[in-house]
C-alpha positions, 0 to 999 in steps of 0.5 A, spaced: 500 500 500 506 505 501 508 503 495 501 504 491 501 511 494 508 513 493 508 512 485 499 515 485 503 521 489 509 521 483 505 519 477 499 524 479 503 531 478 505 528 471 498 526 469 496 533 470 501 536 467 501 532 461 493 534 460 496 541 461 501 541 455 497 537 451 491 543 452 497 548 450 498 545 444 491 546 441 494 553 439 489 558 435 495 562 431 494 566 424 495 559 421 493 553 426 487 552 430 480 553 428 475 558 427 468 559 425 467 564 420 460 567 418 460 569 412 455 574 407 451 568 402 452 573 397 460 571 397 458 564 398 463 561 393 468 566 393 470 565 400 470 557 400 475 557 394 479 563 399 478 558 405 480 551 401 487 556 398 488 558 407 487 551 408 491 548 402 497 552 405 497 551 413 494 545 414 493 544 421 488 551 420 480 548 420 475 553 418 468 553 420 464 557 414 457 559 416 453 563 409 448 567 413 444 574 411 448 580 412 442 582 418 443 575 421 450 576 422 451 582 425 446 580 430 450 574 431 457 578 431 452 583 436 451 577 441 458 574 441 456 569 437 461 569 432 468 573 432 470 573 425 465 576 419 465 578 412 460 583 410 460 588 403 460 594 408 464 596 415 461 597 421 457 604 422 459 609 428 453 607 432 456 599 431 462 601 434 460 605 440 457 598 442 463 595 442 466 600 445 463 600 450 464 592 451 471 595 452 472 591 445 475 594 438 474 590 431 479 591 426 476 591 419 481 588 413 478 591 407 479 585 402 475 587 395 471 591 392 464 588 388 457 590 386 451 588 384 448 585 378 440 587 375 438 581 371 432 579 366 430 573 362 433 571 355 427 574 352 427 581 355 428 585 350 430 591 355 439 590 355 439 597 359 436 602 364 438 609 367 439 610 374 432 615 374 428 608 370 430 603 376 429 608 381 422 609 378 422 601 378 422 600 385 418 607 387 412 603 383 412 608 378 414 603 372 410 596 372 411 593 366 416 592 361 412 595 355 415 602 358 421 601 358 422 599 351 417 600 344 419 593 342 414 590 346 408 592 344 402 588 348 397 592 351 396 589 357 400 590 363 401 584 367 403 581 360 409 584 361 408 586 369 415 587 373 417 582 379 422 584 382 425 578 386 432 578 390 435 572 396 433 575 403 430 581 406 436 581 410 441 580 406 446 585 403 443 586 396 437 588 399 440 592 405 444 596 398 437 597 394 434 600 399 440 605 401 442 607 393 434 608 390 429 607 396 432 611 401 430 606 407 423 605 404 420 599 403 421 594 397 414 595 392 409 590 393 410 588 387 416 583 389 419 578 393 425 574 396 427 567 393 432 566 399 438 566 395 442 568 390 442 562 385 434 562 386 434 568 384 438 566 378 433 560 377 427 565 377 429 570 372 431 564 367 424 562 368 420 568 368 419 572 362 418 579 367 423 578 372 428 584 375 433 580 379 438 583 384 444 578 385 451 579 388 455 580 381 461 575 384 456 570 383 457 571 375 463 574 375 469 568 373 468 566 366 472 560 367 467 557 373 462 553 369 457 554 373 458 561 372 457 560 364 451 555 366 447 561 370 449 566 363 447 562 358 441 563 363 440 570 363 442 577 362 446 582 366 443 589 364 447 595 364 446 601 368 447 609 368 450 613 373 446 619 376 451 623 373 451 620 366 444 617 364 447 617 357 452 612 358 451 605 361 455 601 364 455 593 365 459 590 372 465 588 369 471 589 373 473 595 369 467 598 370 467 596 378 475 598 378 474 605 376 467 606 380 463 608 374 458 602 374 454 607 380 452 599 384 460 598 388 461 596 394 467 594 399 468 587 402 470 588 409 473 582 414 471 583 421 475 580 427 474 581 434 478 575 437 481 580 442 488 577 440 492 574 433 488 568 432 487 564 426 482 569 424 487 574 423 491 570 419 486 568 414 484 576 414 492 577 411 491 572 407 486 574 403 488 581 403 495 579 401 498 577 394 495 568 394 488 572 397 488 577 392 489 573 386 483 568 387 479 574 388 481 577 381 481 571 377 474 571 381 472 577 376 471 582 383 476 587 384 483 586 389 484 591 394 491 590 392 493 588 386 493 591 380 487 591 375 489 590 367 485 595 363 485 594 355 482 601 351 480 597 344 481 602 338 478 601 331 483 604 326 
């Protein structure tokens, strides 16, 4: 029995301290550990080729992404229900102050620049619209194709009625429409949401009147196949800016790089791990050289490198 206690006594301590390494060793770095990272579903594909790239090189981080709606993830971050997002904009001064008083200090990585895309049927005849006609699209004041071009010429409205459908009320692409055009009213009642953006595509490609809003990141890489499945189903409409009604512009990447296209916005990591952590080392990924590439081969534009511009003449 003494010599039981004896080595219980000598065999104790270095249990303890083995389970005290070993919890040491489960370290949360810029490129090890794991992380839940809540995502706007509008950058849904973007973000899972970054994460499959950041995984691919650190091979001992793990990241949980969540896809949610813009509006359910600042409740979350709000609640401290997640401490990594990605949103298409920064956080406002009154969302700063919050955290402030929590005696807490998000750091925001700016990481690209995107927009959204209005989209119609293969046979809409519509390809552009001024600023003033999508602003009247939305305030209700337009109803019907037949308006907005003399080729469609059906005398009755709901045969050429507009439905405007985008993916959620709460999502980023919502939140822009109503900011840009409605000045924070509400959407017309003749619209819906679809719950996501490639729904969105599926009922535009189905619907001869349909007006869809999408993020353009989901038809930006023309070398994804699925992309050029989703253009072979619908067209992207041009848009004049209020300055220049004359003067259409489609979301290309130039367009959106020089801002002329009048619907960019920014895309923003938010991280409040209060330390450095796997977040932040995915946040200086994606902002660094690997990340920015992915984003330009993307079709949306890198924060950091360097979009080529080509000015065709005809001589």
């Amino acid at each position: 029995m003494k010599f039981i206690k004896t080595y219980l006594i000598q065999i104790i301590p270095f249990i303890i301290a083995c389970f005290f390494f070993s919890c040491g060793n489960n370290k949360n770095t810029p490129t090890q550990g794991k992380q839940k990272i809540y995502i706007d579903q509008s950058y849904s594909q973007l973000f899972a080729a970054e994460i499959e790239a950041f995984e691919g090189f650190y091979k001992e981080s793990d990241i949980h992404d969540v896809y949610k709606a813009e509006g359910d993830i600042m409740n979350d971050f709000m609640k401290d229900s997640c401490r990594v997002i990605i949103l298409s904009r920064d956080l406002t001064n009154e969302e700063k102050d919050y955290f402030k008083s929590k005696n807490s200090f998000p750091t925001s990585t700016k990481v690209a620049i995107d927009a959204l895309a209005f989209i119609t049927n293969k046979s809409n005849p519509v390809s552009d619209l001024l600023y003033s006609e999508l602003e009247n699209i939305f305030l209700g004041k337009i109803n019907a194709w037949k308006y907005l071009d003399s080729s469609i010429k059906t005398q009755s409205d709901q045969d050429t009625s507009i439905i405007i459908v985008f993916d959620n009320e709460k999502s980023c692409n919502a939140r822009m429409v109503k900011e840009k055009i409605l000045n924070g009213n509400a959407f017309p009642k003749n619209c819906f949401a679809a719950q996501s953006n490639e729904e969105v595509i599926n009922y535009v490609s189905k619907h001869k009147g349909a007006l869809g809003i999408i993020g353009v990141n989901w038809i930006s890489d023309i070398d994804d196949t699925l992309t050029r499945s989703f253009m072979s189903q619908i067209n992207v409409l041009g848009v004049a800016s209020k300055e220049e009604e004359g003067t259409f512009f489609q979301p290309h990447q130039a367009h959106i790089y020089t801002r002329e296209y009048p619907f960019c916005r920014d895309v923003y990591i938010i991280n409040r791990e209060g330390r450095t952590g796997l977040g932040t080392g995915f946040a200086a990924f994606v902002a660094g050289d690997k990340g920015q590439l992915i984003i330009l081969k993307a079709g949306m534009v890198p924060v950091t490198q360097p979009v080529r511009m080509v000015q065709v003449t005809n001589k």
